[in-house]
N, C-alpha and C positions, 0 to 999 in steps of 0.2 A: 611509510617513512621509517628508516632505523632509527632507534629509540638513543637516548643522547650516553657515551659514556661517563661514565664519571670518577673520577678520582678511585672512589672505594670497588667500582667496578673494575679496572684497571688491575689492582690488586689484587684480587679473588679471582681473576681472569689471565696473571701471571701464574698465581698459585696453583691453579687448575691445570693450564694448558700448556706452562712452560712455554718454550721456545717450535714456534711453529717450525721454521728450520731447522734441519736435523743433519746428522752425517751424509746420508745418500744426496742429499743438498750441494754439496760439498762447497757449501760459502760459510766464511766464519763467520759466527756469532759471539757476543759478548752482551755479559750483566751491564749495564747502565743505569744510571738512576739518579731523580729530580736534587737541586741543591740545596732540598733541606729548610728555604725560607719563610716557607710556608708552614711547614711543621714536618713530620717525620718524612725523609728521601723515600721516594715513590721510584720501587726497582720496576725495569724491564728488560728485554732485549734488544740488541740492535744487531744487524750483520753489517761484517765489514765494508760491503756494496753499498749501504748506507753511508755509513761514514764518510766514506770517502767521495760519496755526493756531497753532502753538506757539506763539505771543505771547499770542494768545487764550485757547488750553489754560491758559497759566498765570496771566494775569489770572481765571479762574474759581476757583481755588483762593479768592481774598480773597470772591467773593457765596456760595460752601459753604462757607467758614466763618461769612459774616457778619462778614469783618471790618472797619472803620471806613477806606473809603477816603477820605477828607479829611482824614487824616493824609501827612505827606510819607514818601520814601522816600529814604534816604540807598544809597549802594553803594560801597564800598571796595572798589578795586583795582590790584592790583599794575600797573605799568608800565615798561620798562625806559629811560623817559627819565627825566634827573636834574631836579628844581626846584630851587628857590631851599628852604629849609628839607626838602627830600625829597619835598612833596606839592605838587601841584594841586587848586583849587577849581572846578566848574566849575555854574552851577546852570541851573534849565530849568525849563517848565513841566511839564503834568500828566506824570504817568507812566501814563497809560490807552491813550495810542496813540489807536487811530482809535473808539475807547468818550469819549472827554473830549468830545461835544459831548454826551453823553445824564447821563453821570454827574458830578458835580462831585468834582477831586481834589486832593490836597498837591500839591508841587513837588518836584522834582528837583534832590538835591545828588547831584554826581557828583565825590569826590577819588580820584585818581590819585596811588600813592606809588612810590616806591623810596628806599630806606635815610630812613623819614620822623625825623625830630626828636619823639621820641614824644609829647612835654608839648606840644610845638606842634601837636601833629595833634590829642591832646585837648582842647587848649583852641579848635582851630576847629570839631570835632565839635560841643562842647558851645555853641558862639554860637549855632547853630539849634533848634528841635524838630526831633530825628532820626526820629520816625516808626519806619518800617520802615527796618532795617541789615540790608543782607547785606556780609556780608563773611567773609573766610577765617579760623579758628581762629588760626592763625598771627600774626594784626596785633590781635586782642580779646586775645590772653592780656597782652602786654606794654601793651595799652594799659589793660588792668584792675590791672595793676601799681603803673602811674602816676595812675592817676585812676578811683578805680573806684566813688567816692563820688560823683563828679561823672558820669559816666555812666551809672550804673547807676537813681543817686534824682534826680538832677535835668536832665535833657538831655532829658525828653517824648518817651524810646524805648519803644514800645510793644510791638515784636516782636525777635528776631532769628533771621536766616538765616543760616544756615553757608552757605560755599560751599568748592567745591574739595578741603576732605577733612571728616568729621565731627566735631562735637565732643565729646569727654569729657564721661564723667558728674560731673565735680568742678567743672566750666566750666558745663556745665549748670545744676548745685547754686548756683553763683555769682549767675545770673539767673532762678532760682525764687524764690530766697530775697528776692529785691525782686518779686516779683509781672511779669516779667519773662516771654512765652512763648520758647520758641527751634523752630521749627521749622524742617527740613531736607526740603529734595527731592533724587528721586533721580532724575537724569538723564543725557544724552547728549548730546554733540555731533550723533551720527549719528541719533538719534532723537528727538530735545527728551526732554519731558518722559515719563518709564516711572511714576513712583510720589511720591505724596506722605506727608509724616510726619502721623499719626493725631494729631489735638489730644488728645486724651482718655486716648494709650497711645504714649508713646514710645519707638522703635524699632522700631513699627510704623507700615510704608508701604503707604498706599491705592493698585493699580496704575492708573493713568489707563486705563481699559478702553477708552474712548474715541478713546486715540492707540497704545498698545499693546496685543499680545495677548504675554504673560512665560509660560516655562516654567522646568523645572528639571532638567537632564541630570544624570544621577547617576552618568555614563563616568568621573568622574573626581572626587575627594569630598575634602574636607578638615572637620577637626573643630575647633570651635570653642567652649569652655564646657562640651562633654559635650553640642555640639547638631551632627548631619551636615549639610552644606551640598553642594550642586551648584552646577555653573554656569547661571551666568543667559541664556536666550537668549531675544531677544526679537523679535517680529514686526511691526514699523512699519507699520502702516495707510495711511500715506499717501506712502509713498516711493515715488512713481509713475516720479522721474529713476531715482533709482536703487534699486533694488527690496533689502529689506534682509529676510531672512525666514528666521527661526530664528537669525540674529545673534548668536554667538557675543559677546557685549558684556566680556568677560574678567573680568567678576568671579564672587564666591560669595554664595553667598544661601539663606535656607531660604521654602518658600513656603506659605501656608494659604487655605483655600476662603475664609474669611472672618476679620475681625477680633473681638480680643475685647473691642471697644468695642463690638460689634453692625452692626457695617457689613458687611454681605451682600455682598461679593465682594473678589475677591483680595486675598493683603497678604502683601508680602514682608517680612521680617525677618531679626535678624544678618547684614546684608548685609555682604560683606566685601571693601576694596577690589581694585582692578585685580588681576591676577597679579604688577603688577608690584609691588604694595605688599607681599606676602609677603614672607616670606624660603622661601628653595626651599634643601633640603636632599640631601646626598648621596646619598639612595635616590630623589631624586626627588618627597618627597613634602613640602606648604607647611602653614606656620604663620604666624597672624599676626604683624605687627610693627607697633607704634603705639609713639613718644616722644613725650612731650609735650612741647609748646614752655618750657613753666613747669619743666620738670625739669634740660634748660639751662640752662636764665637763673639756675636756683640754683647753679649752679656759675661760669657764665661771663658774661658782659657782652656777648651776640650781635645785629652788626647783622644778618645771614644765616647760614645754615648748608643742608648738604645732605649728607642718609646715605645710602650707597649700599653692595648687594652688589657686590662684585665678584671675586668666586668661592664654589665652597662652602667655608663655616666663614671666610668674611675679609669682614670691616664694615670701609669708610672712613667720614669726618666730614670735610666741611670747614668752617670754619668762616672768618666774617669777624666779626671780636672789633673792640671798642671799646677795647680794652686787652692786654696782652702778656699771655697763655696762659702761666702757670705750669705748672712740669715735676708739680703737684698737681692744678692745676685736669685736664692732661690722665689723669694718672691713674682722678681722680676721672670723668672722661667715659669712660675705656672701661670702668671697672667697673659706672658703669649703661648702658652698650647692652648689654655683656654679660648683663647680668638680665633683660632683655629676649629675649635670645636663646633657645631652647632648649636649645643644642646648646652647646660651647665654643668660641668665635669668638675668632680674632686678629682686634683693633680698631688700625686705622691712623688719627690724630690728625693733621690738615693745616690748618695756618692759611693762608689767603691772601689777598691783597688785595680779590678780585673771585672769585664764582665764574659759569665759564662754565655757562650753563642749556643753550646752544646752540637748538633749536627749543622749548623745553619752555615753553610758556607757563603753565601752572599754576604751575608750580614747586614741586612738595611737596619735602616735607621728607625724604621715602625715597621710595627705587627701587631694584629689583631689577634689575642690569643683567643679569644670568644668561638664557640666551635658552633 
């Protein structure tokens, strides 16, 4: 058996080898590289041939479900330039790519936020039919706060896509209850698309057998609900630059031969983020950690925030508040990350103007700085 890659292998196996495709090739190639959430972006190659599967890979997901491409496709994302109200509008046509002369599609709205004006971003969502939204948990919970009548029964949103971390079952609950689906995929910088969410069985993901081959190392295990998890290594099909195989991808995950919607092949499940999304404990050994944004906002009035380990048994917060953080309000924040916790953690409270992300282009909301 080929022995597991890993991150720092990856790395020293760029450095080394460069790009396996070369001129005589005569397929482009390009630098690519991870978003940074993790800790420093983790460069490779990719060729153009790639690319342009994975665009494909995931426009297939809408003809196997059958879903209604003549609807538009909105996409919310974060951006670290400032606008005039926090967002940019920016629209376009199909979102089919190089399929729009065969198939007829929506339009392309493309907003770009940082610190948005939430009632003004709601009310420019809702001027269009939004189709398909993806967008991060993070920017739908407050803007279901603000307008969740107007976006949920009358904006002509048909789907939504989480992106960047998952979302909650209560957030979920939120857009079942309007007849509302939410699917999520499970992917990579380094490999596009590994797995899609099952219409039929939520939290359960179809593995793209077609772009990956998923396995599940059990070197090393954490437990989750009373379910065992391994880590996820996955073997990219078509990483010809840069050869990616048994890809240590850092997360945890449980795996099954098939779904029990009836879909005869692979389907991960309880997948569990990065390493760095745990919390990692004195003996060494991780537990999940998930806050929801909505559990904030009942205490504090947040433009940003960002939780982070950094040591064992010590959570910071920092946060960028709309209003002056009472010596309550903080109380009240560290006794729920603490219930959150396992273990007994000292919770450090830091207001600040701005927080530095530095390369992190996601930006979640926790990180385990613990190496």
């Amino acid at each position: 058996m080929l022995p597991i890659l890993t991150r720092r292998d990856l790395i020293a196996q760029v450095a080394s080898e460069q790009s396996l495709l070369r001129g005589p090739d005569r397929i482009g190639v390009a630098m690519h590289s991870t978003s940074g959430s993790s800790g420093m972006p983790t460069k490779f190659y990719v060729s153009a041939m790639n690319m342009e599967y994975n665009n494909i890979r995931s426009l297939a997901q809408y003809f196997i479900e059958g879903r209604d491409l003549t609807k538009p496709k909105t996409l919310l994302q974060h951006s670290p330039e400032h606008f005039a109200d926090g967002f940019n509008v920016e629209r376009k046509g199909s979102w089919l790519y190089h399929l729009d002369s065969f198939f007829a599609s929506g339009g392309t709205k493309h907003i770009r936020y940082f610190h948005p004006a939430i009632r003004k971003l709601a009310t420019e969502l809702a001027r269009d039919e939004i189709g398909y939204l993806i967008a991060s948990p993070r920017i739908i919970e407050p803007l279901l706060r603000e307008a969740e009548e107007e976006l949920l029964s009358n904006s002509g949103l048909s789907m939504w896509m989480p992106i960047g971390e998952g979302a909650d079952d209560s957030l979920r609950e939120k857009f079942a209850q309007r007849g509302v689906p939410v699917r999520s995929s499970y992917s990579a910088e380094e490999v596009g698309l590994i797995a899609s969410e099952c219409e039929f069985t939520p939290g359960k993901f179809h593995v793209a057998t077609s772009n990956v081959v998923v396995e599940i190392d059990r070197g090393e295990k954490i437990h989750m609900n009373g379910v065992e998890l391994g880590r996820v290594l996955v073997t990219h099909l078509h990483s010809y630059a840069t050869p990616m195989i048994r890809y240590d991808i850092g997360d945890f995950a449980s795996l099954a031969p098939v779904c029990s919607c009836g879909h005869d092949g692979p389907t991960l499940s309880n997948i569990c983020g990065r390493t760095k999304s745990l919390l990692k404990h004195a003996d060494q050994s991780l537990t999940p950690f998930y806050v929801r944004n909505s559990e904030l906002l009942e205490i504090v009035n947040l433009r940003e925030y960002r939780i982070r380990q950094t040591g064992y048994g010590t959570i910071k917060i920092e946060l960028c508040a709309q209003e002056d953080v009472t010596q309550c309000q903080r109380s009240r924040l560290i006794e729920l990350l603490r219930r959150h916790c396992t273990d007994s953690f000292d919770v450090e409270v830091q207001v600040v103007k701005e927080i530095d992300w530095g390369s992190d282009r996601k930006r979640l909301g926790y990180r385990c700085d613990i190496l």
